[in-house]
ROFI-160640 format. One record per residue (C-alpha): residue in one letter; z, y, x. Coordinates in steps of 0.001 Angstrom, whole numbers, plus 524288, in hexadecimal, padded with zeros to 5 digits. Example, Ala and Ser with C-alpha at 12.3 -4.5 7.8 and 13.67 -1.06 7.14 Angstrom:
# ROFI-160640
A81E787EE6C8300CS81BE47FBDC83566
//
This chain:
# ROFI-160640
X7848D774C47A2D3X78817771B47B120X795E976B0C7B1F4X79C1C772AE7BF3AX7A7B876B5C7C623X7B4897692F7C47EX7B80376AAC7D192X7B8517772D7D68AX7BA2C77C5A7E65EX7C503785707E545X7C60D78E5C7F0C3X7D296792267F683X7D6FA7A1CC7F65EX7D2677A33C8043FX7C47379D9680370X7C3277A7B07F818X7C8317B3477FD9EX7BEF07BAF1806C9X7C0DE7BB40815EAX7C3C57CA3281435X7CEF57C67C80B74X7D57B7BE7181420X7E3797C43D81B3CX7E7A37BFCF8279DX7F5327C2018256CX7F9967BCF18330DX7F1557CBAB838B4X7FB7A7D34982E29X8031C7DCE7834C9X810F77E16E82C07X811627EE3B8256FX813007F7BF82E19X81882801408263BX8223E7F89281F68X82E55800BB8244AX82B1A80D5E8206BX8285F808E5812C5X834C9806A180C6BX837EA803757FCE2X8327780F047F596X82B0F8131A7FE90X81C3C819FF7F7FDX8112D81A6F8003AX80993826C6800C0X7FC10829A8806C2X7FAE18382C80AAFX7EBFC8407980B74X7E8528420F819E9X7EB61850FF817F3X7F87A85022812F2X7FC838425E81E3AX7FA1084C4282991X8036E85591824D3X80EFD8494D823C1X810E58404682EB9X8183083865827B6X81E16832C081BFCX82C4B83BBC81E2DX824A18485081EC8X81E08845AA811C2X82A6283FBE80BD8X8330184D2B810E7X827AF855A980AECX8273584F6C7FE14X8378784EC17FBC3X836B885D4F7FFBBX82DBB85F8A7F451X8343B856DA7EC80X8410785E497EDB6X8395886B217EBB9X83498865617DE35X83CD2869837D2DFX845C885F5D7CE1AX83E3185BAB7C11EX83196857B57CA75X838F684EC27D20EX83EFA848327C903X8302D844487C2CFX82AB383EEA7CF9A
//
């Protein structure tokens, strides 16, 4: 049986991750949409059909409360 050595090389985090893996954090740009998301905020991905109907976020949100307040008052309560 081969005795192996003690002493190992121990590589540092950045020789072992891969070049792809590697952020250049002084390129990062800040969130651009930062102010528009406040606390509570959900986040909502729309088909392609149904996005060119609504231009925006308060067309969809005036849509759905007009629903909502169509709904009887049992249903809304679930949600």
């Amino acid at each position: 049986m081969k005795k192996t050595s003690s002493r190992k090389k121990h590589q540092t985090l950045r020789d072992t991750m891969r070049k792809e893996y590697r952020f250049d954090y002084s390129r990062a740009k800040p969130n651009r949409f930062r102010e528009k998301m406040s606390e509570g905020v959900v986040a909502v991905v729309l088909e392609p059909d149904v996005a060119a109907i609504f231009k925006s976020s308060e067309a969809v949100n005036a849509l759905l409360r007009s629903v909502i307040a169509a709904m009887p008052e049992s249903k809304q309560q679930l949600g």
